[in-house]
N, C-alpha and C positions, 0 to 999 in steps of 0.2 A: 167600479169605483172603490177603492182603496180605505178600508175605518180610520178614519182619525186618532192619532195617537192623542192622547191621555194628556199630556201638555197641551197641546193643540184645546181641546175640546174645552180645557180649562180657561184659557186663555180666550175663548171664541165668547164664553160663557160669563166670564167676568166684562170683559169691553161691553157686551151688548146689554147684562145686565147696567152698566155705569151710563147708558143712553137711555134707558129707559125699557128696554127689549126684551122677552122672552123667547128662548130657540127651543120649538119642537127639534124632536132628534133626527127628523129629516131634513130639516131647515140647516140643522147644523150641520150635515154633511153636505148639503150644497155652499153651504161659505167657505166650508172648508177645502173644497176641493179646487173653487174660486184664488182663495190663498195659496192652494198648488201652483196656480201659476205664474207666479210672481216669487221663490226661493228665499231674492235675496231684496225682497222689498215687502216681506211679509206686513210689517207695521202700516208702510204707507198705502198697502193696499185693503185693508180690514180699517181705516180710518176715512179711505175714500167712501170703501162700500156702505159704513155704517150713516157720511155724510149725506149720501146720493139714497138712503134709509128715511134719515130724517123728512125729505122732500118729498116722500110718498104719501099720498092721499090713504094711509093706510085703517082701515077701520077697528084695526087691533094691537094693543100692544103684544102678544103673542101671536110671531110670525112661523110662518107655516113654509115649507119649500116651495112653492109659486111663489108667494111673495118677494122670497131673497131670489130667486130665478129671474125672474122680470127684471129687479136690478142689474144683478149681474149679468144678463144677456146685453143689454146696453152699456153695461160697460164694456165689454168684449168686444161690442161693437165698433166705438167707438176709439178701442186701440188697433181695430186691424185697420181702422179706416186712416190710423197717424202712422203705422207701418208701411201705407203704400205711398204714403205722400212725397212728393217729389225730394231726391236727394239732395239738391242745395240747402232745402231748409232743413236737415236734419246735418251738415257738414260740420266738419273741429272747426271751421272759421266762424258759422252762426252759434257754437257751443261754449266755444269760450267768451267770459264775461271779466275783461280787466276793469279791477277797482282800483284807486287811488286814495292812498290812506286821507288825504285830507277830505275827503268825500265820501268816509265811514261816519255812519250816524252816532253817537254819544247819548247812550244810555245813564239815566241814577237810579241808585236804590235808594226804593224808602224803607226803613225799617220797622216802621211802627205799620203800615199795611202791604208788607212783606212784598212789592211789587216793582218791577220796573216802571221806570217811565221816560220818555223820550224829550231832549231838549230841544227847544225849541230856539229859535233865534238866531242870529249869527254867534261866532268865535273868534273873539279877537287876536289874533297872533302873539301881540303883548299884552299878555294879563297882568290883571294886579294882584295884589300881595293876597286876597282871600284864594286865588285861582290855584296858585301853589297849593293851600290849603287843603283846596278839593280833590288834585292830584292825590295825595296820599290818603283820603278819608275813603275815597270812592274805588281807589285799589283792594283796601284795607275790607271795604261792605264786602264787594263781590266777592272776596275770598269767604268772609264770614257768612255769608248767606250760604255760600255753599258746602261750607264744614256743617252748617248745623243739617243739613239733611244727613250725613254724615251716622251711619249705623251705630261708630263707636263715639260719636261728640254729641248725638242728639237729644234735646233732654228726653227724658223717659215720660211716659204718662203718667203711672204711679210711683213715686217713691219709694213703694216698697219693695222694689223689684229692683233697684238701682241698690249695686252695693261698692263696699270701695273697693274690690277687685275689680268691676267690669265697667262702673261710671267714670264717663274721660267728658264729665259737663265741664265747659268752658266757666271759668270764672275771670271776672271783669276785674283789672289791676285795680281800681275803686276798692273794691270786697275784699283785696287781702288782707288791710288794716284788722288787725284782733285774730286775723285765721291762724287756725295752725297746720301740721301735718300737709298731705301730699294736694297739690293743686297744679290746675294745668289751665293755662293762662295764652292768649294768643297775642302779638303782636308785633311790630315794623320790629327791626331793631334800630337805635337810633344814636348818637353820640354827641349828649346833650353835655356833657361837658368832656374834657381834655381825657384820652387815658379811660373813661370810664364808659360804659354803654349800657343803655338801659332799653327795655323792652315796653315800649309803648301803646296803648289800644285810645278806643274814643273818651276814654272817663281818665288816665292817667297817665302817669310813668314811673316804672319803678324800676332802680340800678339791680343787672343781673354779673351774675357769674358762671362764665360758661367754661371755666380751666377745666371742670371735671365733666363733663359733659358727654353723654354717648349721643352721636348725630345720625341720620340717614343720609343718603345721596347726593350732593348737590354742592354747591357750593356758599355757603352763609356768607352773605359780605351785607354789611350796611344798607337800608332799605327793604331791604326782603321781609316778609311777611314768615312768622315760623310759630310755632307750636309747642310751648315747652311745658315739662312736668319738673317740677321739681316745689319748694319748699323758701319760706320767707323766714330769714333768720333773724334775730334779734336788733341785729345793727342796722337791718333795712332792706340788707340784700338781696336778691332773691335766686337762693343756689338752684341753678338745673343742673337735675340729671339725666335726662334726655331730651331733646330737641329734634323736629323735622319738621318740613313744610307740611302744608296742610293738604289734605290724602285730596287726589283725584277725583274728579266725579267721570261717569261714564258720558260720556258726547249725546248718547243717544236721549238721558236722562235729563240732560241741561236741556236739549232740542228740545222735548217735548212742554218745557215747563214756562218753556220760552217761544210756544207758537204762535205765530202772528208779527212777530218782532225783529227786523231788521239788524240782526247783531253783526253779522257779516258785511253789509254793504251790499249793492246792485240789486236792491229791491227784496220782496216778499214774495217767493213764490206757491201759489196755491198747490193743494193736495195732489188735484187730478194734473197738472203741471210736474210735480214732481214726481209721479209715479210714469210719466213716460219719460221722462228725461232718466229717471234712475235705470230704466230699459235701456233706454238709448246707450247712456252709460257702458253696459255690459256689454254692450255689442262693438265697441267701437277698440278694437283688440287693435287696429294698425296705427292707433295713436299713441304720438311720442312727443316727451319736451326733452329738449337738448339746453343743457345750462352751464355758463361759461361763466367764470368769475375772475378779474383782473384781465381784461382786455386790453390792453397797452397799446394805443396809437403814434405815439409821438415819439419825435425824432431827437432823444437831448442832444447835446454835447459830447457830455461824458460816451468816451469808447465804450465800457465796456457794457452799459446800459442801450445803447445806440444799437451795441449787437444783438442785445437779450429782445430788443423791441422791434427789429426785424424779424428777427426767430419769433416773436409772435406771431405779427401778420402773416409770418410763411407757415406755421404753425394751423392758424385761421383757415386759410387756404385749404391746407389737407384736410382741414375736418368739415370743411364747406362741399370740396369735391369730393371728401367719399359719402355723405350724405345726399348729395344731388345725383349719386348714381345708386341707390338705391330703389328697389323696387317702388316703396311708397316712404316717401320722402318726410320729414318731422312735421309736424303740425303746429310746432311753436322750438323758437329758438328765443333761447332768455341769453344777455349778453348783460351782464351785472360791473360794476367798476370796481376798480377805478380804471378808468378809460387817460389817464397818463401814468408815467412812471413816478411824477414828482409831484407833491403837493399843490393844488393850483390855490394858492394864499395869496396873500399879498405881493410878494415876491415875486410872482409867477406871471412872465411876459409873451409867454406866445399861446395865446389866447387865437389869433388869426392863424396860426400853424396847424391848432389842433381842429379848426375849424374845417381849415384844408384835410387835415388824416378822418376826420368821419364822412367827409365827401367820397375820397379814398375807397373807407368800408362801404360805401352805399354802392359805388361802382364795382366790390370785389364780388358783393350779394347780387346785383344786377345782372355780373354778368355767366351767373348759374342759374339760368331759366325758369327752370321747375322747384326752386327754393324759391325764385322769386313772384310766383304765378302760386304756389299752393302754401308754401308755410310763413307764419307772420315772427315777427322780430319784435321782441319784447328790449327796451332799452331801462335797464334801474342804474340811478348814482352808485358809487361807489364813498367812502366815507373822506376820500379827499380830492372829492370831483370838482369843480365849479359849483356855486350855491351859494346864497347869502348867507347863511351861518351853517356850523358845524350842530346846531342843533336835531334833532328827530323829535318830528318825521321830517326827510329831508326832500326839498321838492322837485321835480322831473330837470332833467338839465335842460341851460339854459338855450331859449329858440335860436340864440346867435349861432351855437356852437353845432345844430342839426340841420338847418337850411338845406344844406350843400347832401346832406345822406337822404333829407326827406325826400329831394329833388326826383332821384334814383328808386326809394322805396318809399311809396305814396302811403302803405297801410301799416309803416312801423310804428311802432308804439312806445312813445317816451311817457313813463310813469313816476311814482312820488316813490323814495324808500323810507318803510317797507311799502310792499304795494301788496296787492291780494289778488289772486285770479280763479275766477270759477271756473270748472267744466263739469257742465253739466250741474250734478246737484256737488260734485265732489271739491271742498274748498282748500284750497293751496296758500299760504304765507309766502311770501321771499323777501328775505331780508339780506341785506349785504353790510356788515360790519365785521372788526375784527374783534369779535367780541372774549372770544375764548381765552386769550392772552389777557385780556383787560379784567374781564372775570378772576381769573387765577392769582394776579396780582393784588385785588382787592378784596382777597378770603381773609375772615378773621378766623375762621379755625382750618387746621390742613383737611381738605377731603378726607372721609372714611375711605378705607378700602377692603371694607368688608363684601360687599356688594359687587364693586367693579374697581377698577385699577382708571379706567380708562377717563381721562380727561375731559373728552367731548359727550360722554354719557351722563357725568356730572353736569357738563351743560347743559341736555338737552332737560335731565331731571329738573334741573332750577326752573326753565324759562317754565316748562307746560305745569309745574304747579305750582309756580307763582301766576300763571294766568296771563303772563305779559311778557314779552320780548327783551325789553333790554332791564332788568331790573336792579342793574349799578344805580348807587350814590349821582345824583345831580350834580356833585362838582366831580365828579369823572364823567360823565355823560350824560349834557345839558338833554332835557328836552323839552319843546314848545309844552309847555303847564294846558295848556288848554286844550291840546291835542294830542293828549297822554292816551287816549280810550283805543287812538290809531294803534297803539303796540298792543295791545290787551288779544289774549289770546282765549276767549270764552264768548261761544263755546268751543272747547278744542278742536282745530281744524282737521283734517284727512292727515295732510301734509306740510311740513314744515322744512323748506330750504333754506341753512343758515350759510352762507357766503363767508367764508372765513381765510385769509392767507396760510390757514393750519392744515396741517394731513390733510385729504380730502376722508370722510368716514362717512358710512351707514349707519343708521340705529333706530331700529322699530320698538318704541318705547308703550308699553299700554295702549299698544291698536293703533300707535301715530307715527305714521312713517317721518323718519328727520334725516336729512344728510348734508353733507358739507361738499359742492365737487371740486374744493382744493381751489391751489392758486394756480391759472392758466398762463400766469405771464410767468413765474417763477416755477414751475413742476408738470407743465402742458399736461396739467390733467383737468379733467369734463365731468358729467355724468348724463347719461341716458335716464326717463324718467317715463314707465309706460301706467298714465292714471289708471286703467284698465284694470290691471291688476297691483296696482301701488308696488312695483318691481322698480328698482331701483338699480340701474350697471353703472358703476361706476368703472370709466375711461381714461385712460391716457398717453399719450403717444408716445411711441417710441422712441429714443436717439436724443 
């Protein structure tokens, strides 16, 4: 058996002192070698072992290597005995868990006993005028709960160790009143009157000036939550001289702080739960999700759209048959809209047409066997699909219009956008908006390009640290006030597919894979997506 390194031994040593546990030195080589076999699930396995600790009849808090042996033999046991278990129950079809945003649970923060707490009750679609309110107050917390763990925003213990080179404590617009010199102040931006824009938190508002401003990444428009240094000048002002969102926390660090709690959606999974699923996970190398965004069924009028929406479904076709001749065939197919070429508004009369074109698609997937016997079809809106409002989250299309496809694929799956889907422990976002265009028009300072040049990198920077998906002004993009928690992106997911009519891009941002796979009705481009190893191919057809 192999000595534990020095990190290791530290790490074995603090957890179990934080239980209550002393590790003789042979004790600590048998957990340790315990945690050998688990790589890449070290945490959730030294959290099981410590749990399945507690439940020992043990007659001493200083454990000895029998004691941690006995555990760990039962635990070993117990996973060789889920490794042989029959392969249905361990298949990508019982692995994947689709959510539906309106059926993500809604979290608040209290601030004065620093904790979550879960709401209770129904939500009503139309809220009233306080409901708005809590939109932006409960965006606003969860950023600020998590700046303040924040190395360089936390306050210090002593005083005296805080000096004004290295202390970046947040001061509350309230407190600027009488301050002088450099402060750094958090909050929305907001445009409380004409021409003018002020930086707002929970105690105030005070008008800023951002003409001289050095920024980070992202994109600054209205609503976004950002973090500014600068100084309160005599007229009331308050000049920054730099600004950026509020710094990232690490996923694994929000998990931990947050166990027990449902932030994702599709339940609470236990310890020993997740540590075989997170096996499972690595083992599951032949699975793939295939994602298509602008699926065009419908037959306009107009020529030369009539021919682009043929060239789709022939389009469809080839990338249906070369996937059904593969050896082991995709394990999910995401098909995102808009599923026509024209806005279905007011306006829009052939509702019974497009009814017929998804019948169509049900019979084009039927009649490729092994697509339709092993991989399932995920269905998200598109943002000018059918649907009572133009609001998000937007809800699954409507049952008129899938009748005739469900007919053909009994186990497809029409969802809300965004929608979420688990595999395994690994959690996945998809959103389909044109967000990136809508973003860029609505910046009040031009992107930096210091950092990066690239458009879609500034998107991905905004959404994951603001915490939320769509974080435009509500008169550019309404969304239901009471099921704003549905966009919230905390704690940071694995992956993030944003559905955009722009370039299709890659971009592994701070351990979070994000990509875009393009417009398929307009650039017949795809992307391949293997959770396995968060690999990302991005596809597109030739001619």
């Amino acid at each position: 058996m192999a000595a534990p390194s020095a990190a290791t031994r530290r790490k074995l040593q603090r957890k179990f002192r934080l239980r209550g546990f002393t590790l003789k030195v042979d004790a600590l080589e048998e957990a340790a070698a315990f945690l050998d076999r688990f790589p890449d699930a070290e945490d959730d396995a030294l959290d099981l072992l410590l749990d399945e600790l507690d439940k020992e009849p043990l007659q001493s808090s200083i454990l000895d290597r029998d004691a941690v042996r006995r555990v760990v033999a039962l635990l070993v046991e117990a996973e060789e005995a889920l490794d042989v278990a029959s392969p249905a129950a361990t298949s990508a079809r019982s692995a994947l868990r689709v959510v539906d945003a309106f059926l993500v649970p809604r979290f608040h923060y209290d601030p004065i006993k620093k904790v979550f707490y879960e709401h209770t009750g129904r939500l009503a679609v139309h809220g009233e005028a306080g409901d708005k309110a809590s939109l932006y107050r409960d965006r606003y917390q969860v950023l600020l709960q998590r700046l303040s763990r924040d190395k360089y925003f936390s306050k210090p213990a002593f005083d005296t160790v805080a000096t004004e080179h290295c202390s970046c404590e947040i001061t509350s617009v309230q407190s600027l009143i009488g301050c002088t010199g450099r402060r750094w102040i958090m909050g929305v931006i907001s445009q409380l009157e004409e021409r003018q824009f002020y930086l707002e938190d929970l105690t105030g508002a005070v008008p800023i000036d951002l003409s001289n401003a050095k920024i980070t990444s992202g994109f600054f428009v209205e609503n976004t939550v950002i973090v500014a240094e600068g100084e309160l000048l005599s007229n009331g002002i308050f000049q920054v001289n730099t600004c950026g969102f509020p710094p990232l926390e690490d996923r694994e660090a929000s998990v931990s702080l947050l166990m027990g709690f449902d932030f994702f959606g599709g339940g609470v999974i236990p310890t020993e739960e997740t540590l075989r699923l997170s096996s499972l996970e690595k083992k599951a190398v032949n699975d793939m999700f295939v994602i298509l965004s602008d699926v065009w069924l419908d037959n306009p009028e107009d020529v030369p759209l009539c021919y682009l929406v043929e060239k789709t479904m022939e389009k469809l076709a080839v990338v249906l048959d070369g996937y059904d001749s593969v050896e082991v065939v995709p394990s999910l197919f995401v098909l995102m809209g808009n599923f026509c070429s024209r806005p279905c508004n007011l306006a829009f009369n052939s509702f019974e047409e497009l009814r017929f074109q998804f019948g169509k698609l049900g019979e084009m997937i039927a009649a490729r066997s092994r697509l339709k016997e092993h991989s399932r079809f995920l269905f998200i809106p598109g943002p000018d699909d059918a649907g009572p409002s133009k609001a998000l989250p937007r809800c699954a299309l409507p049952k008129y219009l899938i009748e005739e496809l469900q007919k053909h694929i009994p186990n497809s799956i029409f969802v809300s956008n965004p929608c979420r889907v688990k595999f395994y422990t690994q959690e996945i976002v998809f959103f389909r908006q044109d967000l990136l265009y809508r973003m860029r028009r609505s910046c009040l300072i031009p992107p930096t390009t210091e950092e990066t040049s690239d458009p879609f990198e500034h998107l991905v920077a905004t959404i994951t640290h603001q915490s939320h998906l769509c974080p435009l002004p509500l008169t550019v993009q309404p969304i239901i006030w009471n099921y704003d928690h549905c966009l919230r992106l905390y704690p940071t997911p694995h992956t993030i597919v944003l559905g955009d009519k722009s370039e299709q891009k890659a971009f592994k941002y701070t351990g979070i894979t994000c990509f875009n796979p393009g417009s398929f009705a307009n650039d017949s481009t795809f992307a391949a997506y293997r959770p396995c190893t968060k690999e990302v191919e991005l596809s597109a057809l030739e001619g």
